[in-house]
N, C-alpha and C positions, 0 to 999 in steps of 0.2 A: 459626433456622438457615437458611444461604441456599443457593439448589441451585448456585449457580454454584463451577463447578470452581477448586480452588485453582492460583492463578498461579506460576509459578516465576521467578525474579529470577537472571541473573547477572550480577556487576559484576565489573567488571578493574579493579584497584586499585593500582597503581602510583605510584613515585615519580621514573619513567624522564621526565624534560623532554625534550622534542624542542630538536634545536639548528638555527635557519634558520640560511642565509648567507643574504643578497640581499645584500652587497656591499657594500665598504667605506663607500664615499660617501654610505649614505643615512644621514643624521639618527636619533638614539636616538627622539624621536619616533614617525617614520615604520617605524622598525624594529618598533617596539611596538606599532603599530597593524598592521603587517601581520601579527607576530607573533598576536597578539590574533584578528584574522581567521579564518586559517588552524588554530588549536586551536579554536574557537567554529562553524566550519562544519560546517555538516547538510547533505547533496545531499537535495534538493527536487525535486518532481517539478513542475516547474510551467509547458511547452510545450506550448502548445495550438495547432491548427490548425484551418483552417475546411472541410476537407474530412467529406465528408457517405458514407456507405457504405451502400449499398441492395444489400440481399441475396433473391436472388431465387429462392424455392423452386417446386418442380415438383406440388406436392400440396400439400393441407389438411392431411396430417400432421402432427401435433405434432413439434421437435425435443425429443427428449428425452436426458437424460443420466444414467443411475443416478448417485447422491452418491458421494463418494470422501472416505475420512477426512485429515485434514488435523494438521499438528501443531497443536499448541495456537497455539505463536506465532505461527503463520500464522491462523488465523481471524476473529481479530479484522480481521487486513486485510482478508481475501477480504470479511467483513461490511459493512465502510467500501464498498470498491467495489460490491457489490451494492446498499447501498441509495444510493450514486450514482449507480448506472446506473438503479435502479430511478424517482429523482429527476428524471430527466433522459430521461426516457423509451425510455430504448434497450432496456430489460426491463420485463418487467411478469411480475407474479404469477398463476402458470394453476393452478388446481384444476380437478382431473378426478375427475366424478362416474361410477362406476363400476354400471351396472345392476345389478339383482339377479339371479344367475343361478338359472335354472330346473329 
């Protein structure tokens, strides 16, 4: 049995076609590929810049941030970006070893 939480799925099921205009003139072709296009697009996240961000603290204190629950669907992404940042060295993993108290 595996511990990982069951996934939940919803699809939109539909038989509604969208209807482009782009205009009389262009070629059944050209209509079909931009048709095609346009149903087939995913927005992508994919602008990168070469700007660098140096952040500058006043102490040795650790930043910390108690966790915060998240929905399910959301995790898996937060997870993607973490362990990109983690990749790419913008984070890194802190374990804090806590004394024994007396």
């Amino acid at each position: 049995m595996s511990d990982a939480s069951p996934e939940s799925f919803v699809f939109a099921i539909t038989d509604d076609i969208h209807k482009f205009d782009i205009g009389p003139e262009i070629s059944k072709q050209t209509r079909n590929d931009v048709e095609a296009l346009l149903v087939s697009y995913r927005p992508n996240k994919i602008k990168t810049t070469d700007i660098e961000l140096s952040i500058t603290v006043t102490g040795d204190k650790p930043i910390y941030l108690s966790p915060r629950r998240l929905p399910f669907t959301e995790r898996d992404i937060v997870d993607k970006q973490i362990d990109e940042w983690t990749q790419n060295g913008i984070i890194e993993h802190f374990h804090l070893i806590m004394p024994a108290k007396s």
